[in-house]
C-alpha positions in Angstrom: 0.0 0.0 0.0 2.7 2.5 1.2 4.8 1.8 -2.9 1.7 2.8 -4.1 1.3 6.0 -2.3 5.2 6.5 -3.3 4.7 5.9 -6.9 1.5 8.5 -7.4 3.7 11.5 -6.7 6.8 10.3 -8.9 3.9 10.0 -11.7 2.4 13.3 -11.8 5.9 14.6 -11.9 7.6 12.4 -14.4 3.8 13.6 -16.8 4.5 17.6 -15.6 7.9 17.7 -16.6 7.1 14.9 -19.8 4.5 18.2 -20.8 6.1 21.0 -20.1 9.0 19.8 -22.6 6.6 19.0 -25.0 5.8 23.3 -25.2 9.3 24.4 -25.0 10.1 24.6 -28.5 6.5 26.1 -29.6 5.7 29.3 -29.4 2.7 31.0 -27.0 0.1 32.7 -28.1 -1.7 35.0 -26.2 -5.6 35.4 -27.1 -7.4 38.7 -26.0 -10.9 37.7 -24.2 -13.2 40.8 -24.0 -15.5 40.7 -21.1 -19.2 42.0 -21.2 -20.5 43.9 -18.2 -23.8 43.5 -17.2 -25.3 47.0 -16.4 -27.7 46.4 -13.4 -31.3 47.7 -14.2 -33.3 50.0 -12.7 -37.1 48.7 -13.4 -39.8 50.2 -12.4 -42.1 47.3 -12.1 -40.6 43.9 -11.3 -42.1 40.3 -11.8 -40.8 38.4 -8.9 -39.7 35.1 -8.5 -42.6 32.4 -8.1 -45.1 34.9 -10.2 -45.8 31.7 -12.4 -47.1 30.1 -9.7 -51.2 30.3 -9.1 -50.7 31.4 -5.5 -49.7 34.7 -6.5 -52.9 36.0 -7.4 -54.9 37.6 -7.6 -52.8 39.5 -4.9 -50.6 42.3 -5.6 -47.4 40.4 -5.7 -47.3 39.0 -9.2 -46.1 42.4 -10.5 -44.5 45.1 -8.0 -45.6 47.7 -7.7 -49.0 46.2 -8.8 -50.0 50.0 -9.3 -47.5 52.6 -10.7 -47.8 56.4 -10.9 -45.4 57.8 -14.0 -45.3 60.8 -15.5 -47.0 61.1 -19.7 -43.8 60.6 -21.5 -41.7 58.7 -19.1 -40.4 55.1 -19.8 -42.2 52.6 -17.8 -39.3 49.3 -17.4 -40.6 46.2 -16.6 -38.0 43.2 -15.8 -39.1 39.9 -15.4 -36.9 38.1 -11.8 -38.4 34.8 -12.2 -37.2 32.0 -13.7 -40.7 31.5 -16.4 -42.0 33.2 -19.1 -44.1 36.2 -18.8 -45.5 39.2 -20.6 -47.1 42.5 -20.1 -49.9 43.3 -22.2 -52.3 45.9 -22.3 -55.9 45.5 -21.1 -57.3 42.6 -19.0 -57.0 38.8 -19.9 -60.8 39.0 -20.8 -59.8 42.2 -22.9 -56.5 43.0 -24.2 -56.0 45.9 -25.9 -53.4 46.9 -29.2 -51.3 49.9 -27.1 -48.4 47.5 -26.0 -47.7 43.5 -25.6 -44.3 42.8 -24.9 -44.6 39.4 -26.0 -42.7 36.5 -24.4 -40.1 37.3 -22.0 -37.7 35.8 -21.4 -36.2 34.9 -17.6 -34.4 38.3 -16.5 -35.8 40.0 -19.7 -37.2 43.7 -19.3 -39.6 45.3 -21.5 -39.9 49.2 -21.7 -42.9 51.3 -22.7 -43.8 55.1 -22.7 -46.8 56.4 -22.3 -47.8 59.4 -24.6 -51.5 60.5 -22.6 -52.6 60.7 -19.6 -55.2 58.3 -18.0 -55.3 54.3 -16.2 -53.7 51.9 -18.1 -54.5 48.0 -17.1 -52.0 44.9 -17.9 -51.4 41.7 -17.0 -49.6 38.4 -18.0 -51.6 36.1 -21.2 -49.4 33.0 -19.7 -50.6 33.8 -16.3 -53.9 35.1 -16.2 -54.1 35.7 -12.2 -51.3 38.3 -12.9 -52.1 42.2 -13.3 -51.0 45.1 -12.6 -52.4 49.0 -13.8 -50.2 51.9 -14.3 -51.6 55.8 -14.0 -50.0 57.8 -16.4 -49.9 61.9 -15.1 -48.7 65.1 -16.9 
């Protein structure tokens, strides 16, 4: 037992110095890796972890704030924290409306809208129809 523990070490070393010998005559190259910074986001509304999940509504935790004040002409960011699909579409689930639909989005995704008059704007979530959220657009 104790040659075998004896032997391991005199292995690595005879493979370290068998590969190091091997790169002696070539030449190195260095490779230039650029690395992307994520810029943190500052959303407005936020659609939290577990938001997928029935027990978040109908309360006001699928999208927070569930009710936003902006100002007409103000973006409006929504960024999606959990790890499922969501969307933010205009209207009710019984009743979208054509002013926005982000579509799909993905996991950390955000979405961005402005809104050009004043008045109550409704949205929720097509995948997840207990999810909603209005936003009251001021001048």
């Amino acid at each position: 037992m104790n040659k075998k523990i004896a032997i391991i070490p005199i292995i690595v070393i005879i493979g370290i110095i068998a590969a190091v010998s091997q790169m002696g005559g070539e030449t190195t190259q260095t490779e230039t890796v650029e690395i992307e910074t994520v810029e943190e986001i500052d959303a407005t509304i936020t659609i939290p972890v577990k938001a997928a999940r029935p027990a978040c509504g109908p309360h006001p935790e699928c999208y927070i704030p569930s009710y936003y004040v902006t100002k007409v002409d103000e973006p409006v960011i929504w960024l999606n924290e959990d790890s499922a699909f969501h969307s933010v579409t205009s209207g009710s689930y019984e009743e979208p409306t054509d002013l926005f639909d982000s579509g799909h989005m993905d996991p950390y995704g955000i979405f961005t809208y402005t809104f050009e008059e004043p008045g109550m704007y409704p949205y929720f979530c097509t995948l997840h129809p207990w999810m909603a959220g209005n936003v009251k657009a001021e001048r």
